[in-house]
C-alpha positions in Angstrom: 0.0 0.0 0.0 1.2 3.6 -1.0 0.6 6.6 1.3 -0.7 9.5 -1.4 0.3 13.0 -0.8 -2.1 16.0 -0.3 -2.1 17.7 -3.5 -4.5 20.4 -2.2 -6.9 20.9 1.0 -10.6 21.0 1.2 -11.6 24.9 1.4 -13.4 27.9 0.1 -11.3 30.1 -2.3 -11.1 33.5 -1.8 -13.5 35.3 -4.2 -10.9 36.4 -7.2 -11.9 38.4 -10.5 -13.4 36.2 -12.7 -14.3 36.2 -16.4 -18.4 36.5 -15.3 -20.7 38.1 -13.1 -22.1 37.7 -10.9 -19.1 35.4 -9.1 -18.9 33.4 -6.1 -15.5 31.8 -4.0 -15.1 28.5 -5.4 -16.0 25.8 -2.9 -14.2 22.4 -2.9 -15.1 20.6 0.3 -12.9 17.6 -1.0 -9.2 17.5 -0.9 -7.1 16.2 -3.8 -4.5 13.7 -3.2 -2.1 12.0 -5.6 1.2 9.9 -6.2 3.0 8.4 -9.0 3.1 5.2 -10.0 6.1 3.6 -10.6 6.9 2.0 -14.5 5.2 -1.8 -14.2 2.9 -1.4 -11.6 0.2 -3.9 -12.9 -2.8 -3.2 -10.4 -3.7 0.1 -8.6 -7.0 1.4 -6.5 -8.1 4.2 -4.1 -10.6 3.3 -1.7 -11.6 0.3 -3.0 -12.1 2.0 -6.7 -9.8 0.4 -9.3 -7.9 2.5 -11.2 -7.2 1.6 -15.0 -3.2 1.8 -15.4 -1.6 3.6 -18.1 0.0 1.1 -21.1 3.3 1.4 -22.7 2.4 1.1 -26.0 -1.7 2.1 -26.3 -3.2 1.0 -29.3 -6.8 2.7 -29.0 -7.1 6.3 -28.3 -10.5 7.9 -27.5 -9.9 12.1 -29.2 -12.9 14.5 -27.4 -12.8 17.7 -26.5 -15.1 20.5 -25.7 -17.4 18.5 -23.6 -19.1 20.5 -20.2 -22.6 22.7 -20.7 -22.5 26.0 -21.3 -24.3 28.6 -19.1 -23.0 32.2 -19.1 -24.3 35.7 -20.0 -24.6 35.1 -24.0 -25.7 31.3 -24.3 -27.6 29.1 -22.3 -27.3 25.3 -22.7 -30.6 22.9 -21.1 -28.0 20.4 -19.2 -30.6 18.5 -18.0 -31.7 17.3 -21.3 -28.8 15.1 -22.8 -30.3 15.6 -26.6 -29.0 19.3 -25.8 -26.1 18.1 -23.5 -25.1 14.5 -24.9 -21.9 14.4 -22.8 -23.0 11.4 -21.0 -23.8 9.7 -23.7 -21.0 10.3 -25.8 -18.5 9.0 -22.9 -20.7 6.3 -23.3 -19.8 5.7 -26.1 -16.1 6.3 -26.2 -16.3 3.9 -23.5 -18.0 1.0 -25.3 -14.7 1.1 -27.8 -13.0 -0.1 -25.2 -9.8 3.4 -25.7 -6.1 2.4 -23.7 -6.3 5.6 -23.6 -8.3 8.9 -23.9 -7.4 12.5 -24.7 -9.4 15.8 -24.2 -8.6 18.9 -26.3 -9.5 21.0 -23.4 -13.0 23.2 -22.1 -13.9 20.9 -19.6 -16.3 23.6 -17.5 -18.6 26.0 -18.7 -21.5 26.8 -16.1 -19.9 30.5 -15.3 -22.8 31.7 -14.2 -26.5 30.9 -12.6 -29.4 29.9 -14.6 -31.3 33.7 -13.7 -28.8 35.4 -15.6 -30.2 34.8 -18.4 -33.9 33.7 -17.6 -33.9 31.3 -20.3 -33.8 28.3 -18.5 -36.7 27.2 -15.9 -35.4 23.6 -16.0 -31.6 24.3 -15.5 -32.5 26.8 -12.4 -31.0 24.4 -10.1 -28.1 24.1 -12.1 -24.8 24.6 -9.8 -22.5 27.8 -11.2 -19.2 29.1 -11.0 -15.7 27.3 -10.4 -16.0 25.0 -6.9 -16.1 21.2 -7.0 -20.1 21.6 -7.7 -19.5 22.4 -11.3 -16.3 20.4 -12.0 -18.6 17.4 -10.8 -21.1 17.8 -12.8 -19.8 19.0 -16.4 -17.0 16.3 -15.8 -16.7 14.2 -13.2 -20.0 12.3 -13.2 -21.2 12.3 -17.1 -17.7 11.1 -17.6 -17.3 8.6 -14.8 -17.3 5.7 -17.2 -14.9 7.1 -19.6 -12.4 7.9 -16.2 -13.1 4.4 -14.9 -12.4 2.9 -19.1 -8.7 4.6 -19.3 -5.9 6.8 -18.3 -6.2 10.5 -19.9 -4.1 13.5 -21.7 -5.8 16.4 -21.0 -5.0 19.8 -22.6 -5.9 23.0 -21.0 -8.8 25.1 -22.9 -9.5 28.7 -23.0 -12.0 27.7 -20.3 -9.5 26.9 -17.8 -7.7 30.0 -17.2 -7.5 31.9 -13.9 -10.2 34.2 -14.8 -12.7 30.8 -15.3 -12.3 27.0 -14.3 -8.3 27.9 -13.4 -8.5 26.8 -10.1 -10.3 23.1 -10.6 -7.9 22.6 -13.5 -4.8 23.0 -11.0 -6.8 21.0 -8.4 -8.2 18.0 -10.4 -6.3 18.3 -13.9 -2.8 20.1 -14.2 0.1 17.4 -14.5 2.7 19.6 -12.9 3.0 20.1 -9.1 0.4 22.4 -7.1 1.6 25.6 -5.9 0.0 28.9 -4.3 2.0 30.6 -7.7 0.0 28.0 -9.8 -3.3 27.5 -8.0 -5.2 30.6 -9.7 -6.6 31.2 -6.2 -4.5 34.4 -6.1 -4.9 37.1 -9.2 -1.6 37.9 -8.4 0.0 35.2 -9.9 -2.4 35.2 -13.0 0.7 36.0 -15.6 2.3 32.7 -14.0 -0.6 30.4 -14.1 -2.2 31.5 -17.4 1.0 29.6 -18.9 2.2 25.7 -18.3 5.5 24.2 -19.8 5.1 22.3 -23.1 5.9 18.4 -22.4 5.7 15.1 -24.0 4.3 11.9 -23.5 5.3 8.3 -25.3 2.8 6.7 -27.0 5.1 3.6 -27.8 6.2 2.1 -31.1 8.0 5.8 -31.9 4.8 7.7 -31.7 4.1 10.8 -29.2 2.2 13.6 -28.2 3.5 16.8 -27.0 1.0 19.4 -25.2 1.3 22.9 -25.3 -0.3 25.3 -23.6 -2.7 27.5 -25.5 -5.6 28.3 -23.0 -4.8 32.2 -22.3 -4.2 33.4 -26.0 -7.1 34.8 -27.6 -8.2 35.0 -31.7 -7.2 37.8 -33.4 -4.5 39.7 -31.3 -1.4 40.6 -32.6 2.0 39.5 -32.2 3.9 42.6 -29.9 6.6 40.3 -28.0 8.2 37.2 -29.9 9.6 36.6 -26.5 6.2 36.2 -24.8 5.1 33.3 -23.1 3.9 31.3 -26.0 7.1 32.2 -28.1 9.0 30.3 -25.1 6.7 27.3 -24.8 6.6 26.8 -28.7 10.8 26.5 -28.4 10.7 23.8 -25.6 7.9 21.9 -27.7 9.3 22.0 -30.7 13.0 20.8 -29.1 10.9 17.9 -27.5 9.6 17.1 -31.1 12.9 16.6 -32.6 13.7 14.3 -30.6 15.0 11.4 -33.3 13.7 8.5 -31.5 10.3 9.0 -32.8 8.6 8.9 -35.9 5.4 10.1 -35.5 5.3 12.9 -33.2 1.6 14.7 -32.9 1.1 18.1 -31.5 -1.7 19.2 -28.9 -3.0 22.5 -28.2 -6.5 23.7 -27.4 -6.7 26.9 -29.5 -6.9 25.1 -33.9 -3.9 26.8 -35.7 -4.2 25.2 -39.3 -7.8 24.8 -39.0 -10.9 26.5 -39.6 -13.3 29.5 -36.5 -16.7 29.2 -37.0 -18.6 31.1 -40.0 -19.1 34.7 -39.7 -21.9 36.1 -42.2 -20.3 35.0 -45.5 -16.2 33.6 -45.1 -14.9 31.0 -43.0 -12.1 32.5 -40.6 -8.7 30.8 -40.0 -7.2 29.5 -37.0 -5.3 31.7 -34.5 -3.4 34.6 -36.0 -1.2 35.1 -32.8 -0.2 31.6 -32.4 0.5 31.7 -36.6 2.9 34.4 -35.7 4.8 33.0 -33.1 5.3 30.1 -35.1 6.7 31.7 -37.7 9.1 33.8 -35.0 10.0 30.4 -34.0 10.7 28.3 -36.7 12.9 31.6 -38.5 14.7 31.5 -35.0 14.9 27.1 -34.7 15.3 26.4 -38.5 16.3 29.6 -40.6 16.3 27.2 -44.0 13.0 26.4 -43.0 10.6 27.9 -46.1 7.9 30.7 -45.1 5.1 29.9 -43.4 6.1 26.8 -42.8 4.6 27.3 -38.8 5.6 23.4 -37.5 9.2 21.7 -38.0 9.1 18.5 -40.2 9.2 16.3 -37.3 6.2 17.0 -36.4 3.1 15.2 -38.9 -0.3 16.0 -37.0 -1.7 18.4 -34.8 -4.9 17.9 -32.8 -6.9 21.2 -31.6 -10.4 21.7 -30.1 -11.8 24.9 -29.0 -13.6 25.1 -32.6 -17.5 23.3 -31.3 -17.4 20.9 -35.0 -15.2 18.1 -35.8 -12.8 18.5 -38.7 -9.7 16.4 -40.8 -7.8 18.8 -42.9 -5.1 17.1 -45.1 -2.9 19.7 -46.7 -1.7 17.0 -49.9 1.6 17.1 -51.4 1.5 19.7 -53.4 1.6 22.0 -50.9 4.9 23.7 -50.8 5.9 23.5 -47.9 4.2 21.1 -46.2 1.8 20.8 -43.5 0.8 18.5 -40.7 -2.7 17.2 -40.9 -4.7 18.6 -38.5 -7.7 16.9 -36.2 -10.0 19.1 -34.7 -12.4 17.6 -32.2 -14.4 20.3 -30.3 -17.8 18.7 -30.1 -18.9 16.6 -27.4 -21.5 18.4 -25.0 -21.0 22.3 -25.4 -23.5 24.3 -27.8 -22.3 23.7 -31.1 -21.0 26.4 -33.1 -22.4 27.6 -36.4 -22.6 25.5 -39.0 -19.9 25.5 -41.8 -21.3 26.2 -45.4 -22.2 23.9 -48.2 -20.9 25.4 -51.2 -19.5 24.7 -54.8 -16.2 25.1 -54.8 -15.6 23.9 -50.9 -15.3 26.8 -48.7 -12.3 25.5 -47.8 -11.5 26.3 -51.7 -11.7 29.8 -51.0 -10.8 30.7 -47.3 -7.5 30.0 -46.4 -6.5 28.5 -43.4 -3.8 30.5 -42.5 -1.3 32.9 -45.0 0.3 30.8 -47.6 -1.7 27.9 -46.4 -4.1 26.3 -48.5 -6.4 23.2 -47.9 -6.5 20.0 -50.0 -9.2 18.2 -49.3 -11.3 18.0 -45.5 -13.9 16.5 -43.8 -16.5 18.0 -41.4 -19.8 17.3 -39.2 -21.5 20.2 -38.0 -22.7 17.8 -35.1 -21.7 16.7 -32.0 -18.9 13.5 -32.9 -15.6 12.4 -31.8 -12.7 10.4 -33.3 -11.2 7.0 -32.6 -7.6 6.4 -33.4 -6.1 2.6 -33.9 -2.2 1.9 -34.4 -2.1 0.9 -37.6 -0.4 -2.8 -36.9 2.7 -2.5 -35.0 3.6 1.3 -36.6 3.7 4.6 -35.3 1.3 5.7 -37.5 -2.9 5.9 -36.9 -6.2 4.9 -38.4 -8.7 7.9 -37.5 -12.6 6.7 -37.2 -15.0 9.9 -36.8 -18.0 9.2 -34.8 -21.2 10.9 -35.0 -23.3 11.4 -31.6 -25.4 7.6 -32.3 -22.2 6.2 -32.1 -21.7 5.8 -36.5 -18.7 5.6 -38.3 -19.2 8.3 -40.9 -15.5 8.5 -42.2 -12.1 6.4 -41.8 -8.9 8.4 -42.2 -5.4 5.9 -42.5 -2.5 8.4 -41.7 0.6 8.2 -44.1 3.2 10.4 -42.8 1.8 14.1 -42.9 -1.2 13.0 -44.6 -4.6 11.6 -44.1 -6.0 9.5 -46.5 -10.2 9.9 -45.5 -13.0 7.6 -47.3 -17.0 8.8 -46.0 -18.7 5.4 -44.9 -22.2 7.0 -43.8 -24.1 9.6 -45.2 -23.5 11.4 -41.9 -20.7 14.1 -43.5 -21.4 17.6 -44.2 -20.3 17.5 -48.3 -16.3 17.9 -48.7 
């Protein structure tokens, strides 16, 4: 048996500014404790609970993202109605596939502020609010119990866990790195510390990885002013972990979609975010100067997965790109309000928006709907077949990774036209 350490004491939080209003201190009457466990442990519990142990070499990987019920001052979500909040079901779901392993892009807790607010929702009025254990509980820890109980998880911070929102849960319940008052978010103070998390890397055996970066506190369309700002600096630690030789399939994580596609605004089809565009470039000039323009990731790295962006998308980027690009997953859609729909249109939109400057798309596939993707080692490789899922649980494409591209074949008539 293995004494666990207190991570951090039961307590009410000092009120601090938040993103909403009306606030309230965030409660957690429930202490967090952890340890690690040491390479080969076969068998773990706490309190009786078994806990499923992390594999050396997964070969089934659940991708979600995106997933609590939203409730603040602009949009109002029914959470007791899972047609309008399917979360539940969708860990369902994932968890009938039976994942090694499951990742979340991030945005794991929306309920910023009480039902009244808005006086839209007569059935949601008992609905907790705000940033305590109450919330955490029930946009995550219940509706996903089965998925928690199914698998280890990645988790990647979201725009939704910053200081200003859900930062203090995420460093409780979520944050890899040790707990401290500087990285708590319980003290504004310390915001410009907390609002930013070293990049770092995790094996996913057979010379295949992820590296997560921290994206939750950048914000679409601002400008680059510092190329020695916080995400410059966590850009150069992630891309040194991804040239790391002993791997031949490195994928990169961050929240925020950088070669992939906002939501629809009146007629165009934005791009993903400028400031992290820009910083790339700054970096790659400063890490590979032969590197060609625009080329935003180093060649060792071949796909990138995002949420943030409430659809599911699989851009491929082809060959004829020059240079070119990883293919990017976005998976933003399992519980929070969908965003607006992307257009049907002759050409593709994706024809006639570019993704990002001297970017442009080959082919993609999108669902407008809530969905998630499956990802199976392609026999003993590094390399990954993607299924996308709709919300009944059907295969509507299939996506066999070959290096930096996806190769993507509809099954279902489930697809939004590509």
């Amino acid at each position: 048996m293995t004494q666990m350490t207190m991570r951090a004491a039961a307590g009410v939080m000092a009120l601090r500014p938040t993103a909403f209003q009306p606030s309230i201190p965030a409660e957690f009457p429930l202490s967090t404790c952890e340890t690690i466990l040491p390479i080969g442990t076969q068998f773990a519990s706490v309190a009786g609970q078994s806990l499923p142990i992390p594999k050396e070499k997964p070969n089934r990987i659940l991708l979600i993202g995106d997933s609590g019920c939203r409730m603040d001052t602009t949009n109002l979500q029914n959470c007791e109605d899972p047609k309008e909040w399917p979360f539940a079901s969708l860990a369902q779901l994932g968890a009938d596939l039976s994942p090694d392993l499951v990742i979340h892009m991030g945005d794991f807790q929306y309920r910023d502020v009480p039902c009244s607010v808005s006086g839209k929702c007569p059935i949601n009025a008992k609905s907790p609010w705000g940033y305590g254990w109450d919330t955490w509980n029930a946009d995550l820890f219940t509706p996903a119990a089965v998925l928690f109980a199914k698998a280890p998880w990645i988790v990647v911070r979201g725009n939704h866990e910053i200081c200003s929102k859900a930062g203090q849960g995420w460093f409780r319940f979520l944050n890899p790195t040790p707990y401290s008052e500087d990285r708590s978010c319980n003290n504004a103070s310390y915001d410009s510390i907390a609002n930013y998390s070293p990049s770092y890397a995790v094996s996913l055996g057979g010379g295949s990885r992820i590296v997560v970066y921290d994206s939750a506190n950048v914000s679409v369309g601002a400008s680059v002013s510092d190329p020695n700002n916080n995400f410059y600096r966590q850009f150069v630690d992630a891309f040194t972990l991804a040239a790391n030789t002993r791997f031949s399939n490195t994928i990169f994580t961050s929240h925020h979609p950088i070669l992939g596609y906002s939501n629809p605004t009146s007629t165009s089809v934005p791009p993903g975010n400028v400031t992290l565009q820009g910083v790339m470039n700054e970096v790659m000039q400063k890490m590979y100067p032969a590197a060609a323009a625009n080329s935003y990731y180093p060649d060792s790295i071949n796909t990138a997965f995002h949420g943030h962006v409430h659809n599911l998308q699989t851009i491929n980027f082809g060959v004829s790109n020059l240079p070119s690009h990883p293919a990017t997953i976005i998976s933003g859609a399992d519980g929070v309000s969908l965003g607006e729909k992307f257009p049907v249109t002759d050409p593709p939109f994706y024809k006639t928006n570019l993704v990002a400057p001297g970017v442009e798309v080959n082919n993609m596939i999108w669902n407008n709907d809530f969905s998630f993707a499956l990802l199976d080692r392609i026999e003993k490789s590094a390399f990954w077949k993607y299924t996308l899922y709709n919300k009944s649980g059907d295969a509507f494409a299939v996506c066999t990774q070959a290096g930096r591209q996806l190769n993507c074949t509809p099954t279902t008539g489930n697809l939004s036209p590509s």
